[in-house]
C-alpha positions as CSV (number, residue, x, y, z in Angstrom):
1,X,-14.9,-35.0,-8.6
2,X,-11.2,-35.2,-8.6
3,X,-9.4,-39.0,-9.2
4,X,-12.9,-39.6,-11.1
5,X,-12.5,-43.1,-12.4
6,X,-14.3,-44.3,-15.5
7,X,-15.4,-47.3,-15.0
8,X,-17.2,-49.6,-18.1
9,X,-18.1,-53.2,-16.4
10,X,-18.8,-56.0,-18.6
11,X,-21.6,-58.8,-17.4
12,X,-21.2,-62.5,-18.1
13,X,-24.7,-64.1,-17.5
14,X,-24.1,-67.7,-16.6
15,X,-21.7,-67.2,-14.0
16,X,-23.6,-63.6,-13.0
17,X,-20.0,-62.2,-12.7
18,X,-19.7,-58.5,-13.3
19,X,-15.7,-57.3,-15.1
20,X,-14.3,-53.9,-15.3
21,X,-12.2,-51.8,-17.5
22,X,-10.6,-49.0,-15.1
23,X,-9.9,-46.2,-17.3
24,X,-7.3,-43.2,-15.8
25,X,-9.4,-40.0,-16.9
26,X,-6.5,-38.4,-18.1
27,X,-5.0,-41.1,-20.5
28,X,-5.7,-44.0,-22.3
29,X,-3.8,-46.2,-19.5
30,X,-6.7,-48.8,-17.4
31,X,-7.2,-51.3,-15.6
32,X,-9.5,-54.9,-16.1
33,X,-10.8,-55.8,-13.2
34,X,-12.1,-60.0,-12.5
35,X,-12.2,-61.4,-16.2
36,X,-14.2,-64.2,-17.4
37,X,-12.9,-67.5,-19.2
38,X,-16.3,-69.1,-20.9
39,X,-16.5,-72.7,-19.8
40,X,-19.4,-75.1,-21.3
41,X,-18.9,-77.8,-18.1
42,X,-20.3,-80.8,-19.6
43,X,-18.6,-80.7,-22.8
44,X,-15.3,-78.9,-21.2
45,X,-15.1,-76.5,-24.0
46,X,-13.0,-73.6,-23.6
47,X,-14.4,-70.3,-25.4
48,X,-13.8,-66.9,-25.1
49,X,-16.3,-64.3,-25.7
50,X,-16.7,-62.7,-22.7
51,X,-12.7,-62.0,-23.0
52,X,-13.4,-61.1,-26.2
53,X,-15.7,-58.3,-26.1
54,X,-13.3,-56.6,-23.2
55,X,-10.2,-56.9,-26.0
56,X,-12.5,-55.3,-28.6
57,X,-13.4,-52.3,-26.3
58,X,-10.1,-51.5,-25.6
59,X,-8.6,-52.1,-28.9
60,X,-11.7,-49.4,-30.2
61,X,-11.2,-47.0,-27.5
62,X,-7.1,-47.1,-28.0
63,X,-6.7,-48.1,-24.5
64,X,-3.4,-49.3,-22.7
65,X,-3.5,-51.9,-20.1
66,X,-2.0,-51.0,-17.0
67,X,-3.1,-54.2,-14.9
68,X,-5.2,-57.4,-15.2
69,X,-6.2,-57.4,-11.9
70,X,-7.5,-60.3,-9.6
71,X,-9.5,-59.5,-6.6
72,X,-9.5,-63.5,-5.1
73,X,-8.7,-66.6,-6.6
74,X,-12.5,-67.2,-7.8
75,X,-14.8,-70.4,-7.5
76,X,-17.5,-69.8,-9.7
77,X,-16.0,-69.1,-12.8
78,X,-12.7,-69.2,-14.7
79,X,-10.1,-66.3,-15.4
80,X,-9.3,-65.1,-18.6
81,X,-6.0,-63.2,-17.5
82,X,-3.5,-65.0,-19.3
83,X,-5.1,-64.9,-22.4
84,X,-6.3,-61.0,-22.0
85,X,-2.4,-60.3,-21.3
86,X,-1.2,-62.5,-24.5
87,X,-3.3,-60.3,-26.7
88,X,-3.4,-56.7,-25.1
89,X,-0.8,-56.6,-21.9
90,X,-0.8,-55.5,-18.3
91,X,0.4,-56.9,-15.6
92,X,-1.6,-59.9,-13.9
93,X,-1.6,-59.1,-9.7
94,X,-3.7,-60.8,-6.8
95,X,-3.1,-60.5,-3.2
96,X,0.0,-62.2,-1.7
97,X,-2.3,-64.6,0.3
98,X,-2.2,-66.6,-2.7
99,X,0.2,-68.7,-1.8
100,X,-2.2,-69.9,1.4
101,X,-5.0,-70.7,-1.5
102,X,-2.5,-72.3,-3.1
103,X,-1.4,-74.6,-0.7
104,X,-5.0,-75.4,0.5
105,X,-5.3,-76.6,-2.9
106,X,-2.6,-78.1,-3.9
107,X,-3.5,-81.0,-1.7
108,X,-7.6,-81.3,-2.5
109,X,-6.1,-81.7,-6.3
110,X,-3.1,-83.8,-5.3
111,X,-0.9,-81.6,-7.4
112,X,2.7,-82.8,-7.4
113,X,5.7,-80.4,-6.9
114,X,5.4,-79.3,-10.2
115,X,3.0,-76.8,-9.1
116,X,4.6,-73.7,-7.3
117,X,2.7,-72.3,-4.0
118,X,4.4,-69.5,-4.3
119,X,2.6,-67.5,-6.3
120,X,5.2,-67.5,-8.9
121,X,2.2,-67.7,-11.7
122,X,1.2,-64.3,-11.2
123,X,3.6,-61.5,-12.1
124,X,3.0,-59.2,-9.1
125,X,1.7,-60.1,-5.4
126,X,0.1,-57.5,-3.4
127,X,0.2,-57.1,0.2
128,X,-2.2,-54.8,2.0
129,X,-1.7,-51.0,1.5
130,X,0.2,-51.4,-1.9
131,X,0.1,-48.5,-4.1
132,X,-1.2,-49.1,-7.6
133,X,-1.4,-46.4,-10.3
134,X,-3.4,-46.3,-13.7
135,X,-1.6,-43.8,-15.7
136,X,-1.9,-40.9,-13.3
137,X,-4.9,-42.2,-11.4
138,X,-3.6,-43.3,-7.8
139,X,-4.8,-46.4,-5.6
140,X,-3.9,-49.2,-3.7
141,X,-4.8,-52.9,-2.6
142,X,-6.8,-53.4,1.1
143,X,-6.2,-56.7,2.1
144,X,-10.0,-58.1,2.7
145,X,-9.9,-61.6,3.6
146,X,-13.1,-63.8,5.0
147,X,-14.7,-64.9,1.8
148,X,-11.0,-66.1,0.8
149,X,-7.5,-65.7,2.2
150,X,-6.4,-63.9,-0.4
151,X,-9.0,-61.6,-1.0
152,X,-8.3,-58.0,-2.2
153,X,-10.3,-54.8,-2.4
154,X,-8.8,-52.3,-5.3
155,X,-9.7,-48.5,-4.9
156,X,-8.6,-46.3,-7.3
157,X,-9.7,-43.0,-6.6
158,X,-13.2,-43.1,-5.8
159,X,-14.1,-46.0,-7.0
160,X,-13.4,-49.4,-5.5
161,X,-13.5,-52.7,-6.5
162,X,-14.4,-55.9,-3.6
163,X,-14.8,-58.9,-5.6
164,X,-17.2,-61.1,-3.5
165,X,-16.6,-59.1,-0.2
166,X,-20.0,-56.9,-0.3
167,X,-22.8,-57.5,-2.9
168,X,-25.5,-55.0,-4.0
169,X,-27.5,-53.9,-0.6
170,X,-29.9,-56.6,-1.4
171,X,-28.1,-59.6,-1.6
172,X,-26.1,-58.8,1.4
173,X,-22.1,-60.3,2.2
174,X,-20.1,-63.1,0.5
175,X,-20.0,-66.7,1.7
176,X,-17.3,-67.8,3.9
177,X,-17.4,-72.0,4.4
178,X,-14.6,-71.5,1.8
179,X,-11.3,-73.4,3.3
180,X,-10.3,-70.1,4.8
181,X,-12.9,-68.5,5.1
182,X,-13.9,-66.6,8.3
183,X,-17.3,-65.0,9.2
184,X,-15.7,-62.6,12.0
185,X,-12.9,-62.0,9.4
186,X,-15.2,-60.8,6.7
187,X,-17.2,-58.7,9.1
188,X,-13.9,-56.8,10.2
189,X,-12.8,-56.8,6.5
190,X,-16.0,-54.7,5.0
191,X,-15.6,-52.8,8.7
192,X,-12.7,-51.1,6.9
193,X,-14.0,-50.7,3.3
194,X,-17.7,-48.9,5.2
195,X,-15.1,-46.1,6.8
196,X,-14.3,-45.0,3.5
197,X,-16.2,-41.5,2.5
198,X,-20.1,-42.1,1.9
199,X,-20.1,-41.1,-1.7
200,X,-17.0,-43.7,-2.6
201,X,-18.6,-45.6,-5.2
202,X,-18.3,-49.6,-4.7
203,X,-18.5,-52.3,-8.1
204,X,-19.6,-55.5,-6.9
205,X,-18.0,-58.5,-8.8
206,X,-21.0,-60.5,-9.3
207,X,-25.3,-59.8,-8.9
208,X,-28.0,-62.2,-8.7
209,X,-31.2,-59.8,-9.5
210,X,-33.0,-60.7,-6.4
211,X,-36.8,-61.1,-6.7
212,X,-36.5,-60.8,-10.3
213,X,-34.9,-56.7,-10.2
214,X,-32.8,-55.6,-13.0
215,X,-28.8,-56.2,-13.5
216,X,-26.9,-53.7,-10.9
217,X,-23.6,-53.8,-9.8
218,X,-23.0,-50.1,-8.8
219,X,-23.6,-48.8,-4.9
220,X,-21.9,-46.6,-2.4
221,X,-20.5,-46.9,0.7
222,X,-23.4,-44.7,2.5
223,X,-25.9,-46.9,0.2
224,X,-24.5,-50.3,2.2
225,X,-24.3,-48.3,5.7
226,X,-27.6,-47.5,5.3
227,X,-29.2,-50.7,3.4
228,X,-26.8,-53.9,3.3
229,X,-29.6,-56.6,4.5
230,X,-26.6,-58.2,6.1
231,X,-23.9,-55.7,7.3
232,X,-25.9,-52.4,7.8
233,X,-25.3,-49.9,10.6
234,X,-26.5,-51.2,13.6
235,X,-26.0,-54.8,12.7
236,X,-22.9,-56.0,15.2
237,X,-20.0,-58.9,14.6
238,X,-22.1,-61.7,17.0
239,X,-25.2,-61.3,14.9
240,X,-23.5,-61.0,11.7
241,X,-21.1,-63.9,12.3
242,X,-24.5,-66.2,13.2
243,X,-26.9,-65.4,10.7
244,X,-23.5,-65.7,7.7
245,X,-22.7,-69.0,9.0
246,X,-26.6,-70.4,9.6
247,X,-26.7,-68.8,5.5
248,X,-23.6,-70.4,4.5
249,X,-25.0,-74.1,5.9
250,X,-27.8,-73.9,3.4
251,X,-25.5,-73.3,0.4
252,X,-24.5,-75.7,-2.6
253,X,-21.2,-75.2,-4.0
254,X,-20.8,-73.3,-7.1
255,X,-21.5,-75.0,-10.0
256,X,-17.6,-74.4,-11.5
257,X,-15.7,-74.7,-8.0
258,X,-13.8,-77.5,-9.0
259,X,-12.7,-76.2,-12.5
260,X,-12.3,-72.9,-11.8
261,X,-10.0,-73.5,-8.0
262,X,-7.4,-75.2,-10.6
263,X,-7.3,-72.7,-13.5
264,X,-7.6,-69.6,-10.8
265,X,-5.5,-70.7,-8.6
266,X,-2.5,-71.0,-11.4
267,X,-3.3,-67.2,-12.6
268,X,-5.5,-68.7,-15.5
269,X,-3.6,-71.1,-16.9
270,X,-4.6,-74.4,-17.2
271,X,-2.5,-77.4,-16.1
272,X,0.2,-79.0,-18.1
273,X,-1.0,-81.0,-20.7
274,X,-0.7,-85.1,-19.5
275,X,-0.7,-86.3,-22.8
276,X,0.6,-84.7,-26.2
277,X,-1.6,-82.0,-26.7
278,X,-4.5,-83.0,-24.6
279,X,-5.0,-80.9,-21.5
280,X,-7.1,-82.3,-18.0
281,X,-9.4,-80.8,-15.2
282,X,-9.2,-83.4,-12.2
283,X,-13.0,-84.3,-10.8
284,X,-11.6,-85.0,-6.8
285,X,-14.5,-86.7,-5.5
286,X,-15.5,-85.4,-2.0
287,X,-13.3,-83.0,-1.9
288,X,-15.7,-81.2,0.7
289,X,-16.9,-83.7,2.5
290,X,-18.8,-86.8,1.6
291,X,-18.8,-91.0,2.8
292,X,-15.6,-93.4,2.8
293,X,-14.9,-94.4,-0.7
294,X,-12.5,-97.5,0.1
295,X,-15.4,-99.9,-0.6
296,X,-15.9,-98.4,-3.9
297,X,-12.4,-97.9,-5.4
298,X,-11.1,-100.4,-8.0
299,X,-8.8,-103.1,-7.5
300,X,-5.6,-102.5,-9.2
């Protein structure tokens, strides 16, 4: 098939998040696709293997990075863009909704004005339609909010990339009691990435082996017409929108929300060190919800 992408995804089991090296089949030039920053949370080591092994396949295979691409700012797990780009290059994109994350959470984490919302920490914001090119193999950004703002679908050629948008056919749609997040939004959002052609393959950005199954992270548009236990044909915006947010009520927050929202939401980095060397995570207590604190707080 013509505008074949080669696609090589890498898995990181304890955040079940699937990566991608995009590889034009006519160069070396490609694309990574959703990194992974290795975060042991209750020691707040920072490692990076998963980053790691990506460097080492395209340092073996003589690749050229193109683009370090971000398909939402992530809550389950940290990126390893800035560090990917120090060592190999590319250019590090996300959707220009960005700066709406950003602002959202700016505020839960009390940032001062130190922090830019506007989107300044990534070095190219994309708006829907965009074109993006890996050597010679052509694509563009669909804007795909409802599990985020921000969120972006990347197809290049006939493979496409959705982040958290669609899962594997059975595990269904992402969450969307995200601040932004929108259950009609989402709906009309996959709506455009199911009229794509049938055989356009689809890389999901994370899979949770349902019932025990093997690892997959490959499907087809005609696969989730057909089978998506949430968003298959026949299945209509009303009773989506109910059954996602009845789901989403049920659902604990990712275990890495809180670290990851900061690093993510700064393009990878981590904040500015307070203290000499020594760099912080904040720990904002009910930041989603929770009692009045007053009673609790310390007298100064």
């Amino acid at each position: 098939m013509a505008n074949r992408a080669e696609v090589t995804h890498f898995f990181d089991e304890p955040t079940n998040t699937l990566s991608y090296v995009v590889k034009d089949p006519d160069s070396s030039a490609c694309a990574i696709v959703d990194s992974v920053l290795n975060l042991d949370y209750p020691s707040g080591t920072i490692s990076y293997e998963g980053a790691d092994r990506i460097i080492a396949y395209i340092n073996d295979n003589k690749l050229s990075v193109d683009w370090i691409l971000e398909t939402h700012v992530h809550a389950d797990h940290l990126s390893a863009a800035p560090y990917l780009q120090q060592r190999i290059g590319g250019k590090i994109a996300i959707g220009s909704a960005i700066t709406t994350v950003q602002s959202v959470f700016a505020e839960v984490f009390n940032e001062d004005d130190g922090f830019l919302r506007d989107g300044s920490q990534f070095d190219v914001l994309l708006n829907d339609g965009d074109a993006l090119k890996i050597g010679s193999l052509e694509g563009y950004a669909m804007h795909t909010p409802g599990h985020t703002p921000a969120c972006m679908t990347y197809v290049f050629g006939d493979a496409v990339f959705v982040g958290d948008t669609l899962f594997m056919p059975d595990y269904g749609t992402a969450r969307c009691d995200f601040p932004g997040g929108d259950a009609s939004t989402l709906f009309r959002s996959i709506q455009r990435i199911l009229a794509l052609p049938r055989e356009t393959r689809i890389f999901v950005c994370h899979d949770y082996m349902p019932n025990d199954r093997e690892l997959a992270f490959e499907t087809s548009v005609g696969a989730e017409i057909d089978a998506n236990v949430h968003v298959r044909a026949g299945i209509n915006e009303g009773e989506f929108v109910s059954m996602r947010e009845a789901r989403d009520k049920t659902l604990g927050m990712p275990n890495l929300i809180l670290p990851s929202l900061q690093v993510n939401m700064r393009a990878g980095h981590v904040p500015p060190p307070e203290s000499g060397e020594r760099f912080f995570l904040k720990l904002p207590l009910n930041a989603f919800g929770g009692p009045d604190l007053s009673d609790l707080a310390a007298k100064e």
